[in-house]
N, C-alpha and C positions, 0 to 999 in steps of 0.2 A: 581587519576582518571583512571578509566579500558578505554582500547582503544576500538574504536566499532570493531566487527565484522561483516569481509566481507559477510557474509548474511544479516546484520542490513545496515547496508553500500549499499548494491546492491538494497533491499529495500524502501529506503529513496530515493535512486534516482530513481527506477522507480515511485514512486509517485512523485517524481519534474518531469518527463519528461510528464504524466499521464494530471500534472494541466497543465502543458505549450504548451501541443498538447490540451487539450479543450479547453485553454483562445482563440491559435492561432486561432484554428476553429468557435469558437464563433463570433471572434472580423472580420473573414475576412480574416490573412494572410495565413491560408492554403484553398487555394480554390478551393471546388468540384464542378462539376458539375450535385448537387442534389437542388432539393428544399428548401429554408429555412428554413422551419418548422423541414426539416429532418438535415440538417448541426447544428442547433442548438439546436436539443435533443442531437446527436451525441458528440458535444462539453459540452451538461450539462452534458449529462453521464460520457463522461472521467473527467472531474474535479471531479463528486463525488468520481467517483475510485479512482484517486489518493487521496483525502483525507482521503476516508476509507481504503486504504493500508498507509497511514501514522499514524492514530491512531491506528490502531491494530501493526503495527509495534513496536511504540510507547510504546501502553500499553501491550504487550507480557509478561506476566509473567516470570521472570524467575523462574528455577529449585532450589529449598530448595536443602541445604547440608542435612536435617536432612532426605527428601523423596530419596535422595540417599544412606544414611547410614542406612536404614532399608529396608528392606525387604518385604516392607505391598504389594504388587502386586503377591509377588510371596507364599503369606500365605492362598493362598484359597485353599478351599479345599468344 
């Protein structure tokens, strides 16, 4: 098993930290003093964020050995 990397790694936590500041916002324990209508977009929006940076994280392609052992970017002409 390959170890993650510290960019895969710094990623995944900011989408943990992303759901965990929307849950608190939603639920109540970070509380502003805005309307609720606007606390709880505020709180949907970060959780989708952090979701959508854990599945693009997630599904990141990695780099083929074979698109580094040619050349095809640099064949234009």
């Amino acid at each position: 098993m390959q170890a993650i990397s510290p960019s895969k790694l710094f990623s995944y936590a900011i989408a943990g930290v992303s759901v965990c500041a929307g849950v608190a916002v939603v639920t109540g324990l970070l509380h502003f003093n805005v309307p609720t209508q606007v606390r709880n977009t505020f709180g949907i929006v970060l959780i989708l964020m952090g979701i959508y940076r854990f599945l693009i994280t997630y599904w990141k392609p990695k780099p083929s050995k074979w698109r580094r052992l040619t050349n095809v970017d640099d064949e234009e002409e």
